[in-house]
C-alpha positions in Angstrom: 203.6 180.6 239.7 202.6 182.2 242.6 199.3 184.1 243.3 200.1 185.6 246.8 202.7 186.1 248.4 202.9 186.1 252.5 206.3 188.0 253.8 209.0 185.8 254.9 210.2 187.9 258.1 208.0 185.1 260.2 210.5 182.5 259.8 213.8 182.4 259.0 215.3 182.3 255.4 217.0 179.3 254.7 219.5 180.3 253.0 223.1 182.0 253.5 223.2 185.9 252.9 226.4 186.4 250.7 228.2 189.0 249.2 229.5 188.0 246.1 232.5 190.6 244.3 233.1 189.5 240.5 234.2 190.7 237.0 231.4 190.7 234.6 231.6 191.0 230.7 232.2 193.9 228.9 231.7 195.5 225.4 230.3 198.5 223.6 229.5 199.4 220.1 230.8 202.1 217.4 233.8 201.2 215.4 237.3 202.1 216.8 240.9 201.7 215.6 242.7 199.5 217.4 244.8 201.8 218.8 242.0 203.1 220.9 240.6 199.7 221.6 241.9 199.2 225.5 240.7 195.7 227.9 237.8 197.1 230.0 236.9 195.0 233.4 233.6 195.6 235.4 233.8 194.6 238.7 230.3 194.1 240.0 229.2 193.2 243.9 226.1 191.3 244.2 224.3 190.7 247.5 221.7 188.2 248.3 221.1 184.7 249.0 223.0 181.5 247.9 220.2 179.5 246.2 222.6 177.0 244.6 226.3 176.4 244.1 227.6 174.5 241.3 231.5 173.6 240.7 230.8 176.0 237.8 228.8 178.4 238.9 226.7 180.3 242.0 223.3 181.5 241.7 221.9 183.9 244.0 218.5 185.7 244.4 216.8 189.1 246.3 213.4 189.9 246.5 212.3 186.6 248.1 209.0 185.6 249.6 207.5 182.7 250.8 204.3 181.4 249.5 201.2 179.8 251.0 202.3 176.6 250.2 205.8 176.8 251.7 208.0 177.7 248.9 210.3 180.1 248.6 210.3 182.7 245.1 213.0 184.8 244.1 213.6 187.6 242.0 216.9 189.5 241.0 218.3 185.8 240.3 222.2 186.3 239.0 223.9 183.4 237.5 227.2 184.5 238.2 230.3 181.8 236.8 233.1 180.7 239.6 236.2 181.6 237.1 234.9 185.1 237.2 234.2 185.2 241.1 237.1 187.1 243.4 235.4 187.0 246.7 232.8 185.4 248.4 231.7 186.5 252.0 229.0 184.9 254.1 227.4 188.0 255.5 224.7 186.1 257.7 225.1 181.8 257.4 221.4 180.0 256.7 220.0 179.3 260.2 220.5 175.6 262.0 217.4 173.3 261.8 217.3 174.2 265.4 216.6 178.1 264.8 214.0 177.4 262.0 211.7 175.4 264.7 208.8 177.2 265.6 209.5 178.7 269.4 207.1 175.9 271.5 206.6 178.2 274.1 205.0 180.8 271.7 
């Protein structure tokens, strides 16, 4: 776990920015008769960065920061399944090896 954290704006985040829109589980409690019982949807839009994809599923994360040592920490992870997934937008694409080089002349 990390001790310090050093703030990643210094170097690019290697990662794609997305924007994720997707129906999440429902339910509530309290007994109803079935006549009152209706399907409820929540569509939910979660922003952040593209950590891993999976044919099953993405996982994104916020809050990031980069330790001392070079690796990056998330927070606000969201394992979100692909059969519940309507769109998925790139909002800002991971930079090229080229842009993550340090500027030379710097």
């Amino acid at each position: 776990m990390a001790k310090t954290g050093k703030p990643v704006p210094d170097k690019p985040i290697p990662y794609d920015l997305v924007r994720i829109v997707w129906l999440d589980a429902s339910g509530d409690t309290g007994f109803k008769p079935v006549s009152e019982i209706k399907e409820e949807r929540t569509k939910v839009t979660t922003v952040g960065f593209l950590i891993h994809k999976t044919r099953d599923h993405y996982l994104t994360g916020g809050s990031v920061f980069r330790e001392t040592d070079g690796e990056y920490y998330f927070g606000d992870r969201n394992h979100i399944p692909r059969a519940m997934v309507k769109e998925l937008t790139v909002i800002a694409a991971k930079p090229s090896r080229k842009q993550q080089a340090p500027n030379a002349s710097s």
